[in-house]
N, CA, C and O atoms as a GROMACS GRO file, in nm:
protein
  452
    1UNK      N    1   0.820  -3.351   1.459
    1UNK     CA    2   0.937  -3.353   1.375
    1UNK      C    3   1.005  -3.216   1.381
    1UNK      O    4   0.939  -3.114   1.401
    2UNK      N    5   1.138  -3.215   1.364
    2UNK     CA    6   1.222  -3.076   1.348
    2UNK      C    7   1.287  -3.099   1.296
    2UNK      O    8   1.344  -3.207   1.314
    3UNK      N    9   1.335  -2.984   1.162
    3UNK     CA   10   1.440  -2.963   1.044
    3UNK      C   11   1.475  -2.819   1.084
    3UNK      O   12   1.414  -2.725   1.031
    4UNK      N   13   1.584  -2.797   1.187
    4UNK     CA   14   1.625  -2.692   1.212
    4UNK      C   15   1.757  -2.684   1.249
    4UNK      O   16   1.784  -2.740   1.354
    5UNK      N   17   1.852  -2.625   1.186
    5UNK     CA   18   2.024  -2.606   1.130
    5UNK      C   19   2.056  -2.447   1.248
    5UNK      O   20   1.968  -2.362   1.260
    6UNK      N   21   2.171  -2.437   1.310
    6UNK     CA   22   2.198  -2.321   1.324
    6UNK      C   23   2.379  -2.313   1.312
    6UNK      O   24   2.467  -2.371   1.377
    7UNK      N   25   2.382  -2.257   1.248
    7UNK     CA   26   2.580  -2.233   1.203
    7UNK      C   27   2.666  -2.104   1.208
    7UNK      O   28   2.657  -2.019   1.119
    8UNK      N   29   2.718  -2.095   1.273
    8UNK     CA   30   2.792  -1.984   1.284
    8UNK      C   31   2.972  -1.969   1.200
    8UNK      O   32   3.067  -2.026   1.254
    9UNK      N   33   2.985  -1.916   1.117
    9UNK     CA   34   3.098  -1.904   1.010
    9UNK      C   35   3.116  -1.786   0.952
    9UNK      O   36   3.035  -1.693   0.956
   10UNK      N   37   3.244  -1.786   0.884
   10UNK     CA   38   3.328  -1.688   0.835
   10UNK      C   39   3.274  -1.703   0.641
   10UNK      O   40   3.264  -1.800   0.566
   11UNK      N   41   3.257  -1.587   0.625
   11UNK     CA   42   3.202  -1.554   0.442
   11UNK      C   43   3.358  -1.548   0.366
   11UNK      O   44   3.452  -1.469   0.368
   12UNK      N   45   3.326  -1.687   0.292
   12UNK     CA   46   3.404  -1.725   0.202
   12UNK      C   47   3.479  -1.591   0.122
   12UNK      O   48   3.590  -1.539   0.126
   13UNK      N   49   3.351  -1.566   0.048
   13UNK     CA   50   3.348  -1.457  -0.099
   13UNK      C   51   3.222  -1.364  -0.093
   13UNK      O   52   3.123  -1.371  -0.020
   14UNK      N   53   3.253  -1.284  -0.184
   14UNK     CA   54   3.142  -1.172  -0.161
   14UNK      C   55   3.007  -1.235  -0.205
   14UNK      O   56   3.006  -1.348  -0.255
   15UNK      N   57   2.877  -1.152  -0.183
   15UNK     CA   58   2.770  -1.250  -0.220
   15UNK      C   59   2.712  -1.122  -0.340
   15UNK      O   60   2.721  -1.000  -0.342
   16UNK      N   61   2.643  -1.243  -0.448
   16UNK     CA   62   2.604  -1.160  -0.529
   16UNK      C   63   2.407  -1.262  -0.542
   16UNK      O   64   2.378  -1.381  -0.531
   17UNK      N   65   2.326  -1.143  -0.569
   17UNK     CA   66   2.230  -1.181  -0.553
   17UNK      C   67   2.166  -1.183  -0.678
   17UNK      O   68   2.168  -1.073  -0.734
   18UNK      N   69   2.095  -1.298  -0.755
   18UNK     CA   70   2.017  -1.335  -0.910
   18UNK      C   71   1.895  -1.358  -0.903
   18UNK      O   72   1.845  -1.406  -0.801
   19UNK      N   73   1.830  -1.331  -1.003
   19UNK     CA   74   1.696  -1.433  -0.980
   19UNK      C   75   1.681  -1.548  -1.055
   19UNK      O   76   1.741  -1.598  -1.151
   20UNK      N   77   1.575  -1.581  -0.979
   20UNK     CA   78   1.586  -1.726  -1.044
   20UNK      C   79   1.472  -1.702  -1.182
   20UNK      O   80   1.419  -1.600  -1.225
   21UNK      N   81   1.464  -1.838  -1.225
   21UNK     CA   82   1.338  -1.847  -1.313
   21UNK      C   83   1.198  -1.848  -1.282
   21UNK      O   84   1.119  -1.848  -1.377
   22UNK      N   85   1.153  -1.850  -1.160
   22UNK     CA   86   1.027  -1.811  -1.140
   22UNK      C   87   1.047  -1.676  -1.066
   22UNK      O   88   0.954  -1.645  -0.991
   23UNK      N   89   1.178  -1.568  -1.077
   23UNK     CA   90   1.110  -1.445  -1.032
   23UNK      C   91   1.218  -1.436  -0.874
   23UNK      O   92   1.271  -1.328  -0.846
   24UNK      N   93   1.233  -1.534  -0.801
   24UNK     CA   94   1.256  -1.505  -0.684
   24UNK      C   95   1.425  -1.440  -0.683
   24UNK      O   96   1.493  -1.453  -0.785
   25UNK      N   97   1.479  -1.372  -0.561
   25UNK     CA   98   1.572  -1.302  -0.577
   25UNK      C   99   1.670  -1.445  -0.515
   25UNK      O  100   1.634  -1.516  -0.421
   26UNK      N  101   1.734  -1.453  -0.554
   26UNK     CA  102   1.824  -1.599  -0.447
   26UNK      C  103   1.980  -1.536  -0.417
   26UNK      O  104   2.032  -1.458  -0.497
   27UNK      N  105   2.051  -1.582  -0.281
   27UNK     CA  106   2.195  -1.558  -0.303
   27UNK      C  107   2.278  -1.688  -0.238
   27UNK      O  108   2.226  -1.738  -0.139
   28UNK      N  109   2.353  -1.724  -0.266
   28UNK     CA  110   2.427  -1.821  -0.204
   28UNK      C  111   2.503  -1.759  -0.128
   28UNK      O  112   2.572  -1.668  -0.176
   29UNK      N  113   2.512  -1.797   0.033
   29UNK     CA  114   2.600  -1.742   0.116
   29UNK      C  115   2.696  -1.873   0.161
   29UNK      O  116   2.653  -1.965   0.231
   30UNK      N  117   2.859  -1.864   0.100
   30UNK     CA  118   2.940  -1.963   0.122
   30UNK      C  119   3.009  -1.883   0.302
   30UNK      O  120   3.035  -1.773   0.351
   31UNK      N  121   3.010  -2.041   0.342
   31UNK     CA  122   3.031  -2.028   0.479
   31UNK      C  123   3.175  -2.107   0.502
   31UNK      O  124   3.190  -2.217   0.449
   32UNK      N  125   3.269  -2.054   0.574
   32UNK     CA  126   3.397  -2.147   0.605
   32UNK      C  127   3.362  -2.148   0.764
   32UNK      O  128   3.350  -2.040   0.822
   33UNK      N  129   3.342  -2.295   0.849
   33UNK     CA  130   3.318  -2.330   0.971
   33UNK      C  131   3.454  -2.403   1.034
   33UNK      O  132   3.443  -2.522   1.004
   34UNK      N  133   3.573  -2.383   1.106
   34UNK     CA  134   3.610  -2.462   1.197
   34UNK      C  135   3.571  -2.526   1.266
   34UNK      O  136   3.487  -2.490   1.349
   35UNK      N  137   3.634  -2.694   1.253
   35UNK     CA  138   3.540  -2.770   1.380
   35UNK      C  139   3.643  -2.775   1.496
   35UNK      O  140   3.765  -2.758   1.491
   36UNK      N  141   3.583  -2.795   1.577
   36UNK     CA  142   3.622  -2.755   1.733
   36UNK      C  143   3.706  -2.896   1.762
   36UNK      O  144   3.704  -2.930   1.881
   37UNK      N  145   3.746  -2.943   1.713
   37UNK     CA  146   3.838  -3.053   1.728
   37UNK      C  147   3.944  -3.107   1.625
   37UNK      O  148   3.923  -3.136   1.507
   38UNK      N  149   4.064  -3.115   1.697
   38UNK     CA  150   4.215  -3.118   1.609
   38UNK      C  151   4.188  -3.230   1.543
   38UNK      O  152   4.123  -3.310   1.611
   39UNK      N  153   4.221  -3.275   1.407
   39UNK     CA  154   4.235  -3.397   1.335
   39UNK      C  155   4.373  -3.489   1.355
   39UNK      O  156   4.479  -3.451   1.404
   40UNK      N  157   4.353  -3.572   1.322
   40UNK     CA  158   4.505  -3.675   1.337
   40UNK      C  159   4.634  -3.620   1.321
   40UNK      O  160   4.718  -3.681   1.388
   41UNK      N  161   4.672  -3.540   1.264
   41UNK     CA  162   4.753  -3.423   1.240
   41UNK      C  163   4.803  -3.293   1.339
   41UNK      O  164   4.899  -3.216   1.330
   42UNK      N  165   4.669  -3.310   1.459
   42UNK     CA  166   4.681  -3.217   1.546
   42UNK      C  167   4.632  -3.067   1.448
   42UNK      O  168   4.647  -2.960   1.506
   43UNK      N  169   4.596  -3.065   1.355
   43UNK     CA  170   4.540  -2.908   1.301
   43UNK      C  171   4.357  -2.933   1.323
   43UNK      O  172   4.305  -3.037   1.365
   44UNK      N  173   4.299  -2.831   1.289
   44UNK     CA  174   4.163  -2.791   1.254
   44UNK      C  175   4.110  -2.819   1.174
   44UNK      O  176   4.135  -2.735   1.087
   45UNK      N  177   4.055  -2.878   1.143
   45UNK     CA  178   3.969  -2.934   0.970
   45UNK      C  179   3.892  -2.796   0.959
   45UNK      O  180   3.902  -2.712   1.048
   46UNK      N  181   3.806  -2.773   0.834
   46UNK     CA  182   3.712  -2.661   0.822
   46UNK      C  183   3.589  -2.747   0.751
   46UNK      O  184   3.601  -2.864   0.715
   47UNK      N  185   3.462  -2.661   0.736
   47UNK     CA  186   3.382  -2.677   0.651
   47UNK      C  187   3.320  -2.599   0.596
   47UNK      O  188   3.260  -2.508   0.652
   48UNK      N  189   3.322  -2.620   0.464
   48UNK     CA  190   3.306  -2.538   0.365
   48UNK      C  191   3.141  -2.560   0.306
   48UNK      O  192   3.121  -2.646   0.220
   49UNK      N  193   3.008  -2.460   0.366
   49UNK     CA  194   2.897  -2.499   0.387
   49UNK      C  195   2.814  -2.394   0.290
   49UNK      O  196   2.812  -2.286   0.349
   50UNK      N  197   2.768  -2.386   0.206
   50UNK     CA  198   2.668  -2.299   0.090
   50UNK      C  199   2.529  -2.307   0.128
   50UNK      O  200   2.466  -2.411   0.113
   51UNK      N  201   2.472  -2.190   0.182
   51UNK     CA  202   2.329  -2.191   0.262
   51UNK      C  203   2.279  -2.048   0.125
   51UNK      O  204   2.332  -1.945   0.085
   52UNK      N  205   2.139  -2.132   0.091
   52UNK     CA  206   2.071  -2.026  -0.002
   52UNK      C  207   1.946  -1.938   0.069
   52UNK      O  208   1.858  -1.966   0.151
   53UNK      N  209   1.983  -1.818  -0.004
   53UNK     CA  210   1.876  -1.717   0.078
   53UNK      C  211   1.787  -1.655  -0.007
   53UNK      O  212   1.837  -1.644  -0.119
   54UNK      N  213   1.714  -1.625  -0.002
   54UNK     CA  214   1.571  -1.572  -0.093
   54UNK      C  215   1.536  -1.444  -0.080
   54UNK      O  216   1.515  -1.421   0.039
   55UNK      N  217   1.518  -1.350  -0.148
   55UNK     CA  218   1.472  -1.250  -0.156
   55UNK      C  219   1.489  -1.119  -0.028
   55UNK      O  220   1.602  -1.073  -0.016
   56UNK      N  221   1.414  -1.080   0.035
   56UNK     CA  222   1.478  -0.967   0.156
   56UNK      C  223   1.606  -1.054   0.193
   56UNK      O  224   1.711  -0.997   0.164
   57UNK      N  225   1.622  -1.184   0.252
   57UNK     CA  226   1.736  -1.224   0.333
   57UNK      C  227   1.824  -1.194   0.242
   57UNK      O  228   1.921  -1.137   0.292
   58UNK      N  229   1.831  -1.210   0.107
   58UNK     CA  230   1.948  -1.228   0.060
   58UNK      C  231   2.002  -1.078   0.008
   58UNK      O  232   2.119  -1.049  -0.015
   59UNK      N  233   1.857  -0.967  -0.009
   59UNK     CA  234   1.944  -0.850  -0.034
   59UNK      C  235   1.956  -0.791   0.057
   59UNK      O  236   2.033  -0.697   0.038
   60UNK      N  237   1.909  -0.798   0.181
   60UNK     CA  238   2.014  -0.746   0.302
   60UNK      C  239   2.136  -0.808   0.297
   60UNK      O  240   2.224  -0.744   0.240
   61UNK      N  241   2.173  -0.948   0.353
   61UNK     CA  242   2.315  -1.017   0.354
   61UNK      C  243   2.373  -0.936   0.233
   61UNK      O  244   2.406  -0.821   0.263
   62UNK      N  245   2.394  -0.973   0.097
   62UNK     CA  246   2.458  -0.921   0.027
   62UNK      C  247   2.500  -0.776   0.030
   62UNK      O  248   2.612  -0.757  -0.017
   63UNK      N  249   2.415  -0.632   0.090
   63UNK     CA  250   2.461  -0.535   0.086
   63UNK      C  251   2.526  -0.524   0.221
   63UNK      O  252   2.638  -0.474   0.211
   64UNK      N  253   2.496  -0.553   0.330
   64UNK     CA  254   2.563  -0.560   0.468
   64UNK      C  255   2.690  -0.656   0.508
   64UNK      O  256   2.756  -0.625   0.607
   65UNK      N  257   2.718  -0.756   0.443
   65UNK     CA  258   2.788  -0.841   0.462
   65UNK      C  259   2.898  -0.832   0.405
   65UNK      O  260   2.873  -0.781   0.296
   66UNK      N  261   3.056  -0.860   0.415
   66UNK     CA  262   3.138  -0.818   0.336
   66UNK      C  263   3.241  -0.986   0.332
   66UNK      O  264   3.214  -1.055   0.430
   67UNK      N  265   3.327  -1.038   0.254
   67UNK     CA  266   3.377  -1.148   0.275
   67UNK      C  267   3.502  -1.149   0.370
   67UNK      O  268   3.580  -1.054   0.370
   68UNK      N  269   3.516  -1.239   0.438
   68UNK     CA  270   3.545  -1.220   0.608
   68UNK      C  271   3.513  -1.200   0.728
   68UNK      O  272   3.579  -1.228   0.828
   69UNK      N  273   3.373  -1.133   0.722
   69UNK     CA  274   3.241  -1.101   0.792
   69UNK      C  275   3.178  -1.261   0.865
   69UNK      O  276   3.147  -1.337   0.774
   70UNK      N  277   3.158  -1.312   0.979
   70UNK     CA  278   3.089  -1.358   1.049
   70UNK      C  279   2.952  -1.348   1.085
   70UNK      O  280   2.898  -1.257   1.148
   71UNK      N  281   2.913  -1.427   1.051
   71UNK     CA  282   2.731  -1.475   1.003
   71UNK      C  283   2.695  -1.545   1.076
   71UNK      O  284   2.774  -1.640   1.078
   72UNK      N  285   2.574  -1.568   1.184
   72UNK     CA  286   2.480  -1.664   1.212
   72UNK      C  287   2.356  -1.719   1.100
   72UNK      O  288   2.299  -1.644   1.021
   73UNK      N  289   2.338  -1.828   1.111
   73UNK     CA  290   2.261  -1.886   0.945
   73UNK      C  291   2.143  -1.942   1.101
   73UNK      O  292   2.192  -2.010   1.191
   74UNK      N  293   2.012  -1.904   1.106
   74UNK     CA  294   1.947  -2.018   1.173
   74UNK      C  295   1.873  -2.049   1.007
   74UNK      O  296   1.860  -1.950   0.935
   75UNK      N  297   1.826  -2.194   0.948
   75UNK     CA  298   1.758  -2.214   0.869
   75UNK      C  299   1.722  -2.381   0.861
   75UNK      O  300   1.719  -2.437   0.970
   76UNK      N  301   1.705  -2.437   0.782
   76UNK     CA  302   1.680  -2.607   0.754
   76UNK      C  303   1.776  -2.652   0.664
   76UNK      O  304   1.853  -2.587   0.592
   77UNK      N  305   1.760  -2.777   0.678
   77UNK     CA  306   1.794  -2.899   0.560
   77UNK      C  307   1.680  -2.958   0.449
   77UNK      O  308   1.593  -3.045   0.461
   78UNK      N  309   1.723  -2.863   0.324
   78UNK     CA  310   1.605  -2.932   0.219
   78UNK      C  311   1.718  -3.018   0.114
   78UNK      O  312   1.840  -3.004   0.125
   79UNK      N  313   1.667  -3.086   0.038
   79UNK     CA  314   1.682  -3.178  -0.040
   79UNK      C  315   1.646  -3.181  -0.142
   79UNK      O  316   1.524  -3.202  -0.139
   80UNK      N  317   1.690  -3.169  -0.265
   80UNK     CA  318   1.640  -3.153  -0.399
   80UNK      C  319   1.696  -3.224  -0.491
   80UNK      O  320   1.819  -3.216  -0.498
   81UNK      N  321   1.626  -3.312  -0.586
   81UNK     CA  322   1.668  -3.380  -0.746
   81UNK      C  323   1.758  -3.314  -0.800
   81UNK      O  324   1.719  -3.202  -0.837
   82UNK      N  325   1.878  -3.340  -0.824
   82UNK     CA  326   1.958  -3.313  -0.938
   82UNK      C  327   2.000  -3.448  -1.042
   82UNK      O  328   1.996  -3.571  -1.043
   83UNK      N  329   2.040  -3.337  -1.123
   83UNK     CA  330   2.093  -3.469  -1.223
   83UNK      C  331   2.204  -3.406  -1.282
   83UNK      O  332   2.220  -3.292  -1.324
   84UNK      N  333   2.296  -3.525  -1.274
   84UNK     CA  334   2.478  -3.501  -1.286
   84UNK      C  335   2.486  -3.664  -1.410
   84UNK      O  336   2.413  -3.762  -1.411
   85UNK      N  337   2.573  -3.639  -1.475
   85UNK     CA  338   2.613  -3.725  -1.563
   85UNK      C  339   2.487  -3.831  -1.611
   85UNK      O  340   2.506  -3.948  -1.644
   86UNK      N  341   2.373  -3.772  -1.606
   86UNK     CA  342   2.207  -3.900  -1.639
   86UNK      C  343   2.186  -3.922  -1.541
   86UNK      O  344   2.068  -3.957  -1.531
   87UNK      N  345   2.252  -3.924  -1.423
   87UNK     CA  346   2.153  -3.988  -1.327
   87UNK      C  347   2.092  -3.916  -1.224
   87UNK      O  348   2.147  -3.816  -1.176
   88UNK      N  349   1.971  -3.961  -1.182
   88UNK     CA  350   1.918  -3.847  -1.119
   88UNK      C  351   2.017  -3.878  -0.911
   88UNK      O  352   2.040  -3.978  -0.844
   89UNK      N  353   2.035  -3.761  -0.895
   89UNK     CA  354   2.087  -3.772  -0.731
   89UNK      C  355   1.999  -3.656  -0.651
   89UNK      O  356   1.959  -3.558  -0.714
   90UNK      N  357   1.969  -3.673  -0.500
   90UNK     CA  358   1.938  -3.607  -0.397
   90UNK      C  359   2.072  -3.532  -0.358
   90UNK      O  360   2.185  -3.582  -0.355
   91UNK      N  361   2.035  -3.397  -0.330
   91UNK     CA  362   2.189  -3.287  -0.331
   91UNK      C  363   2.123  -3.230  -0.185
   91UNK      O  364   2.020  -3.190  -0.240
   92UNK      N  365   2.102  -3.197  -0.055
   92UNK     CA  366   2.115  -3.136   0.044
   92UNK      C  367   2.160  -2.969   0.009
   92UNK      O  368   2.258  -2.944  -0.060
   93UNK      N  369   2.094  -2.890   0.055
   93UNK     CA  370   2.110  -2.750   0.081
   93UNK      C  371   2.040  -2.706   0.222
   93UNK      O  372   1.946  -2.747   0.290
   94UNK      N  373   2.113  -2.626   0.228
   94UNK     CA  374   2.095  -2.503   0.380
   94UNK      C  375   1.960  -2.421   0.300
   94UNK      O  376   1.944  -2.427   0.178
   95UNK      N  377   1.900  -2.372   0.361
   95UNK     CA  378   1.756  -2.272   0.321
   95UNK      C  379   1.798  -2.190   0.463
   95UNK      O  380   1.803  -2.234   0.578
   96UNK      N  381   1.828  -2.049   0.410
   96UNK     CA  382   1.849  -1.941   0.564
   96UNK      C  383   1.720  -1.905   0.591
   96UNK      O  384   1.654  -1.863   0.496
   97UNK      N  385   1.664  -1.913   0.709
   97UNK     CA  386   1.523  -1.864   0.748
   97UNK      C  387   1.536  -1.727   0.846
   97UNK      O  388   1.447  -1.653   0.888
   98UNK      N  389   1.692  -1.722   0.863
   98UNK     CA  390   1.732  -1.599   0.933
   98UNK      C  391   1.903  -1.560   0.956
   98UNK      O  392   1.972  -1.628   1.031
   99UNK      N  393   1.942  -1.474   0.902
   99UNK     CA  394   2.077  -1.437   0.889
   99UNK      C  395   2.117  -1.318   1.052
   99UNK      O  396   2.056  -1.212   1.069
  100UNK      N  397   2.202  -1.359   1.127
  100UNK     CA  398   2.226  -1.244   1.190
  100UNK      C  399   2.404  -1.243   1.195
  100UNK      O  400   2.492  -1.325   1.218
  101UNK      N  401   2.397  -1.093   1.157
  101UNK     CA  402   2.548  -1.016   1.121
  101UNK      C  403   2.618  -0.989   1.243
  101UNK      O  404   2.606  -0.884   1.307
  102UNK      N  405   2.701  -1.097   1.278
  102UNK     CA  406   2.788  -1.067   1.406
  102UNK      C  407   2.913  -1.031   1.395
  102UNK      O  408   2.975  -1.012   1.500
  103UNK      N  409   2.956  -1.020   1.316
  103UNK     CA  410   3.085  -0.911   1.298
  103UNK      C  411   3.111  -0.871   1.147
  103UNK      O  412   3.111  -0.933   1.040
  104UNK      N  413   3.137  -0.725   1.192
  104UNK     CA  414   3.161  -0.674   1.013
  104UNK      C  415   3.259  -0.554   1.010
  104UNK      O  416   3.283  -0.490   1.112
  105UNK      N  417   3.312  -0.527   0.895
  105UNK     CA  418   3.367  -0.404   0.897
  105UNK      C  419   3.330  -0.269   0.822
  105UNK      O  420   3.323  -0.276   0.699
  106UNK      N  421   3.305  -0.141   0.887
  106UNK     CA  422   3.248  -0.047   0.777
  106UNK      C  423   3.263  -0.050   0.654
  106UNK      O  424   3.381  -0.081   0.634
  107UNK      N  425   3.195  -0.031   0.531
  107UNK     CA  426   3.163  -0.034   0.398
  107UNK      C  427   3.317   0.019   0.386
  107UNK      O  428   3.399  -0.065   0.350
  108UNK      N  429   3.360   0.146   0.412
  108UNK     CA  430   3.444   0.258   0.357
  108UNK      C  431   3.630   0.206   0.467
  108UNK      O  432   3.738   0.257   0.439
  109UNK      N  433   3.609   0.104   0.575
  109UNK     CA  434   3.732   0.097   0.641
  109UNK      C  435   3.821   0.013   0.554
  109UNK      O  436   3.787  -0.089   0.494
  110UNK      N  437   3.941   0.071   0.554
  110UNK     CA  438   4.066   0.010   0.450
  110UNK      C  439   4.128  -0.058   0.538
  110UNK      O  440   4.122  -0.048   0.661
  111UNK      N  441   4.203  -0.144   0.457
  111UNK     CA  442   4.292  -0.267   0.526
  111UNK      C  443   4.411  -0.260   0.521
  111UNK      O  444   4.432  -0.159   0.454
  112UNK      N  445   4.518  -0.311   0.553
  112UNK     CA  446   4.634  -0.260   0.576
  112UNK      C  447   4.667  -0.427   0.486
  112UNK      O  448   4.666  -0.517   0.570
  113UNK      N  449   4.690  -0.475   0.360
  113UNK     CA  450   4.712  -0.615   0.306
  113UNK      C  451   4.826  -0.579   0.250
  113UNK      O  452   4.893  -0.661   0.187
   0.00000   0.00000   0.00000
């Protein structure tokens, strides 16, 4: 069997890193992906993909990473119980098992906006 994801995307928003209730450090890294094929419209669709990271992964990403920054995510597909309005539903998440930083801009370089 294999549960193995690899995505390459653009950082939504900045990442901020919490812990959870048993202790662990977690960060959500929101991902914007173009798909490689025009829609009926002739434009680009995107996808808009939230991969969670745990502890070292996530306080490296968060201090190295800036929003606009390009990310490789290799990690899985887990699945977890939620419950929305009483009923219980299966919700899909990304788990990063490895982040690599392929484009960024110095902490201190200004932008011309």
């Amino acid at each position: 069997m294999l549960n193995q994801i690899v995505l390459v995307g653009r950082l939504t928003r900045e990442i901020t890193v919490h812990k959870s209730d048993n202790g662990y450090k977690v960060a959500t890294i929101p991902l914007a992906i173009p798909r490689s094929f025009k829609n009926s419209e002739g434009t680009y669709d995107t996808d808009f993909i939230d991969c969670v990271a745990f502890d070292q992964i996530a306080e490296n990403t968060s201090e190295y990473v800036r929003k606009g920054d390009i990310v490789g995510v290799k990690g899985r597909v887990q699945s977890k119980v939620v419950e929305k309005d009483g009923k219980k539903m299966n919700e899909m998440e990304i788990i990063c098992e490895k982040i690599t930083f392929l484009s960024s801009k110095p902490k201190d370089e200004k932008t011309d906006e």
